[in-house]
N, C-alpha and C positions, 0 to 999 in steps of 0.2 A: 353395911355396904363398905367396900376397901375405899379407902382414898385411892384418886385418880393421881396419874403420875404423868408431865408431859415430856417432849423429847429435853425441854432444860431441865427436868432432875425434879423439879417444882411440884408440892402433891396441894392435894384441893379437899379439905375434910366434905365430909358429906352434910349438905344442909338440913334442917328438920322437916322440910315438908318433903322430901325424898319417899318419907314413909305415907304420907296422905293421900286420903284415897283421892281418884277424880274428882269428886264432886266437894272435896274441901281444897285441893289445887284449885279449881276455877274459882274459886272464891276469893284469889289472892290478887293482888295488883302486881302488875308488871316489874314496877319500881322497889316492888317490898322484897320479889325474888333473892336480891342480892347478888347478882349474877356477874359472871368476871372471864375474862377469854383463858386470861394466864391461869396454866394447869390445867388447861382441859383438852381436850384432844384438837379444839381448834386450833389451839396454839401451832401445832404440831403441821398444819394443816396450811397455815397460814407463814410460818418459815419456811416450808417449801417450797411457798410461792416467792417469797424472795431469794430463798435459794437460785432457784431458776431465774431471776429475774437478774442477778449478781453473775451468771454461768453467760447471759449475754450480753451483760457488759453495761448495764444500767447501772446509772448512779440514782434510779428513783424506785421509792420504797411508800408502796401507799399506807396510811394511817387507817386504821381498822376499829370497828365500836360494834356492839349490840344491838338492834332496835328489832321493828316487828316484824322487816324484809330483810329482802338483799336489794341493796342500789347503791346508787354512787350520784349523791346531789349536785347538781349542778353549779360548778365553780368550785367542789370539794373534791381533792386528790385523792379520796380516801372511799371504802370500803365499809357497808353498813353488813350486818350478816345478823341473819333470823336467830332470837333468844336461843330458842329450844333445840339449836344443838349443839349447844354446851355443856348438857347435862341428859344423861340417858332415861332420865325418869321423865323429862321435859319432851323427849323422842315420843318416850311410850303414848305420853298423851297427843299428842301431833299426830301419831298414827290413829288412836283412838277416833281423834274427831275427823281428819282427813284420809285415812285409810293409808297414807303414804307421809314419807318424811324427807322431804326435798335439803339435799346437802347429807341428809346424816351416812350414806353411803362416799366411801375415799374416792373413791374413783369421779365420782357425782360431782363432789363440794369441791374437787382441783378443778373441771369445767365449770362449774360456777365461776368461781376466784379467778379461774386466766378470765373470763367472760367481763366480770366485774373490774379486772383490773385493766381491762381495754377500755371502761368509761373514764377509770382515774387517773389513766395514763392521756388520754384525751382532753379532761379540763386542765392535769398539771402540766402540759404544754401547749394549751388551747389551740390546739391540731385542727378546732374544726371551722378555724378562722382563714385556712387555708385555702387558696382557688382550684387548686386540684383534688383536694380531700373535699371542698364542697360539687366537683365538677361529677366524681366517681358516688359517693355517698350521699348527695342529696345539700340539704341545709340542717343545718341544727337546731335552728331558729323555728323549725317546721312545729307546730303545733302536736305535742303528741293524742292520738287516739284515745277512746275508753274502747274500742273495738279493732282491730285491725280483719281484712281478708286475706288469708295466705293462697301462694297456688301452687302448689306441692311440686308443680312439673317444671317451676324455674329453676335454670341454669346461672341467675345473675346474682342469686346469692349463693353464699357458702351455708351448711347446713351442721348446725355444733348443737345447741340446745334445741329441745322439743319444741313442737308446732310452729316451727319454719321460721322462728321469733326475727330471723333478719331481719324478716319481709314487715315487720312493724312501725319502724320510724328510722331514718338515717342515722341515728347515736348506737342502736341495736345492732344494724348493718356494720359498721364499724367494729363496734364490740366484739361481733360471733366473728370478724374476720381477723381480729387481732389473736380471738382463743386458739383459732386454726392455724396463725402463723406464727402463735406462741409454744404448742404443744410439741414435746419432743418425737421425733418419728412419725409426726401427721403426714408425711410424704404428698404436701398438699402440692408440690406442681404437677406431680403425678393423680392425684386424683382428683383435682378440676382444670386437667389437662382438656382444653376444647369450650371450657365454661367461660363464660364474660364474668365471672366472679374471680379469675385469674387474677384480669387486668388489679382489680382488690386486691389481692394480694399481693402482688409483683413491688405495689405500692405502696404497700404497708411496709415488706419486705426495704424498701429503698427509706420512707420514712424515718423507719426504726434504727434504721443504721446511723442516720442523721441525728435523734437527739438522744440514743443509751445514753451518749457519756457524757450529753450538759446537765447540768441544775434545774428542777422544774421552775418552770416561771410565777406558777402557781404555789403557794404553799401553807394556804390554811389548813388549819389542823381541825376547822369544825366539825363538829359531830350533832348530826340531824337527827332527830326522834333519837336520842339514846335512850338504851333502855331502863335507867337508873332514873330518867325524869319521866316514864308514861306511866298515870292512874287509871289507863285503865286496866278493867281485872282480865283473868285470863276468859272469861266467861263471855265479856262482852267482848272480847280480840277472836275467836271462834265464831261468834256469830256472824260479825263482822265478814269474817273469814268465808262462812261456806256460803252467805249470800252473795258473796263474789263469785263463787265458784260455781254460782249455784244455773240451771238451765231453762231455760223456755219451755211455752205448752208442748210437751211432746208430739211428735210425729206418730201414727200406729200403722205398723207395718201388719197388718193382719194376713196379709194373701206368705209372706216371709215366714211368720211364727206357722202356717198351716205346711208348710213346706216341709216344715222339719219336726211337727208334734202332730199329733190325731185327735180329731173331733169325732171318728167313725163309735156310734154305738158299741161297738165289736169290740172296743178297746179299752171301755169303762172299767175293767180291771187291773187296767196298769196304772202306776203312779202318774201323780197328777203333775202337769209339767211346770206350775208353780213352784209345788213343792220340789221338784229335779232341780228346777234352777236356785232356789232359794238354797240349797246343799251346796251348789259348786258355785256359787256367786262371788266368793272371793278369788277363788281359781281362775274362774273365766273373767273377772275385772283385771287381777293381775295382767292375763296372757294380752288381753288388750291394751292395757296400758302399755305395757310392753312394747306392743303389734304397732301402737298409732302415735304416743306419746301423749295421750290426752292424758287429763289429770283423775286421779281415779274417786274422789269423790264426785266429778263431773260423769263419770260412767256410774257410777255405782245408782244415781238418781235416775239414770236413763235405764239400767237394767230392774229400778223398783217397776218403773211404770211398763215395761216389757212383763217382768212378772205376774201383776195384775192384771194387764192384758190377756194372758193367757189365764188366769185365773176367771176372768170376762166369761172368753171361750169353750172355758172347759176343756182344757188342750190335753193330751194324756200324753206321756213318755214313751213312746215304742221305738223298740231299737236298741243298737251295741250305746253303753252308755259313756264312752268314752267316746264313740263317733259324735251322739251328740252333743257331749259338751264343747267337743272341738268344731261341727258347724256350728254351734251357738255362738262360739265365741268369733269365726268368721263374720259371720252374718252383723254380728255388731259391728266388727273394723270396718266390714264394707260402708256401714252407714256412716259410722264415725267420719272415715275416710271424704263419703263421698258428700258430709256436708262441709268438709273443707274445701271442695270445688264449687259447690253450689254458691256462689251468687249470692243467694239470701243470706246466707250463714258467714255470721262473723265469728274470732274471738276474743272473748276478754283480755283484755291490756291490763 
C-alpha cells in the first residue's frame, strides 16, 4: 500500500496490521494502533477548518486528538475525532461492523468539524455563561439525555446534522447553529427566513463578530480519552458500539408487508420475499439512510426482523422488481419517520 501524503507534504508509511485480516484487527487495542492525525487525510481536513476559521477573522484555533468519538469535553477548547478515520483500512472495518463510516466522506467530516468546533468555540469563550445565549438556547447546565424526542416539523431549530440532533440538549442547539452560520454560502437568512431558529442566528451572527479577534479565555489543551491511552481492543469498542446503536422489540407491520408481497396460493412460484429483500438489503438500507438520516446499522436490524417476518408469512415477490424495492424502501422511511413523531419513540444520545 502507497504511503499516504497530506496537504503539508508529510507521508505516513503504512502500518503492519494494514494487512490483517478483521478478525486479527479486533484483537488489537486501541493504544497499540499507533495512530497519529499528521499525514493523513485528516490533517488535510482539519486545516480547512482553520483555514475557514482565519478567512473570518478568528484568532481561535481548536486543539484536535484521537479517541473513540467526536466531542468536545467540557471546559476543553478542542476537538476529539473517531480513530478510524485516519487510516482507510480502519474505514474498511467501521463499515464492516456498522455498514457506514461517519466522517470518512469530505463533505461529512467538514459538517462535523464546523458542528464540533461550535462546542470548542463555546467552552474557549464560555459563551454559555451568557443571559442571552442562555435566554435563546436553553441552559448548559441542563442535564444531558441518554434519549432525546425529536419533532421533525420544528421551525425553532436549524437543521445540519442527521436526526434533528438540535432538538437534544441546549450545547447541540448551539453547535448545529454555529455549523449553519459557519458554513460558506448556507444563505441561512434566506433559508430560515420565517423560522424562530433565525432569531439563532442573527445571534450567533452578532456574537461572533464580538469575540473572532480576542484570545480565548479558555485554553487547556487537555485531551480526553486519547486514543494512545484506551485498552480497550477494537473488539470490545464494536460491541460496545452496535449495542448502542442497537433497537427495541420490534414493531410487525403485517397488514404493510401484505400490501406490497403475496400470500395467495397462486404465487408459490415466485421468489420468496425474504430472499427478494435479503438481495437488495444493502440497496434499500442505503436509499433509507439516505431518505431519514437514521443510522444504518440501526435499519439494517429493523429490516432482519422485517425479513423474517415475511419469511413467518411466506410472503412471495410479484411484481416489477424495481417497483418493489422502491415501495420497500418507502414503506420503511414511512415507519422510520413516523416513529420520530410518535410520542413513545426516542433516540439514542
Amino acid at each position: 500500500m502507497a504511503a499516504a501524503r497530506s496537504r503539508s507534504g508529510r507521508t505516513a508509511t503504512a502500518p503492519p496490521w494494514v494487512r490483517y485480516s478483521d478478525e486479527k484487527l479486533l484483537e488489537m487495542r486501541l493504544c497499540d494502533l499507533d495512530l497519529e492525525i499528521a499525514a493523513s487525510p485528516l490533517e488535510d481536513r482539519v486545516e480547512e477548518l482553520y483555514d475557514d476559521l482565519a478567512r473570518r477573522g478568528f484568532r481561535f484555533r481548536p486543539h484536535v486528538w484521537l479517541s473513540s468519538d467526536w466531542f468536545s469535553p467540557k471546559g476543553v477548547p478542542g476537538i476529539a475525532i473517531p480513530f478510524y478515520l485516519v487510516h482507510k483500512r480502519l474505514q474498511r472495518l467501521e463499515r464492516a461492523k456498522m455498514f457506514e463510516c461517519e466522517g470518512a466522506d469530505r463533505k461529512e467530516c467538514t459538517r462535523i468539524l464546523r458542528h464540533e468546533c461550535g462546542h470548542a468555540l463555546q467552552h474557549a469563550y464560555r459563551l454559555h455563561r451568557r443571559r442571552r445565549w442562555q435566554q435563546l438556547f436553553g441552559r448548559s447546565s441542563k442535564r444531558y439525555p441518554e434519549h432525546y424526542r425529536p419533532d421533525p416539523t420544528s421551525r425553532r431549530y436549524v437543521q445540519h446534522l442527521r436526526l434533528y440532533y438540535a432538538q437534544s440538549h441546549p450545547d447541540e442547539d448551539f453547535a448545529e447553529t454555529f455549523a449553519v452560520w459557519m458554513a460558506p454560502r448556507s444563505k441561512w437568512k434566506r433559508r430560515y427566513s420565517g423560522w424562530p431558529a433565525l432569531k439563532k442566528l442573527e445571534y450567533v451572527d452578532e456574537l461572533m463578530d464580538e469575540v473572532k479577534g480576542k484570545a480565548p479565555l479558555e485554553r487547556s489543551r487537555r485531551r480526553v480519552d486519547d486514543v494512545s491511552r484506551l485498552n480497550t481492543t477494537l473488539a470490545e469498542y464494536y460491541r460496545e458500539k452496535t449495542e448502542l446503536y442497537a433497537v427495541g422489540q420490534p414493531e410487525v407491520f403485517d397488514s404493510d408487508l401484505r400490501k406490497l408481497f403475496s400470500d395467495d396460493p397462486r404465487h408459490a412460484d415466485h421468489q420468496r420475499a425474504s430472499a427478494f429483500l435479503r438481495r437488495h438489503r444493502a440497496e434499500i438500507r442505503n436509499l433509507v439512510a439516505r431518505w431519514t438520516g437514521e443510522y444504518q446499522y440501526t435499519l439494517d436490524q429493523v429490516l432482519t426482523d422485517m425479513i423474517e417476518r415475511c419469511r413467518e408469512l411466506k410472503l412471495r415477490a410479484v411484481g416489477l422488481e424495481r417497483r418493489l424495492v422502491m415501495d420497500f424502501a418507502v414503506l420503511v422511511t414511512v415507519q422510520t419517520m413516523r416513529s420520530h413523531f410518535d410520542r413513545r419513540n426516542w433516540i439514542a444520545l
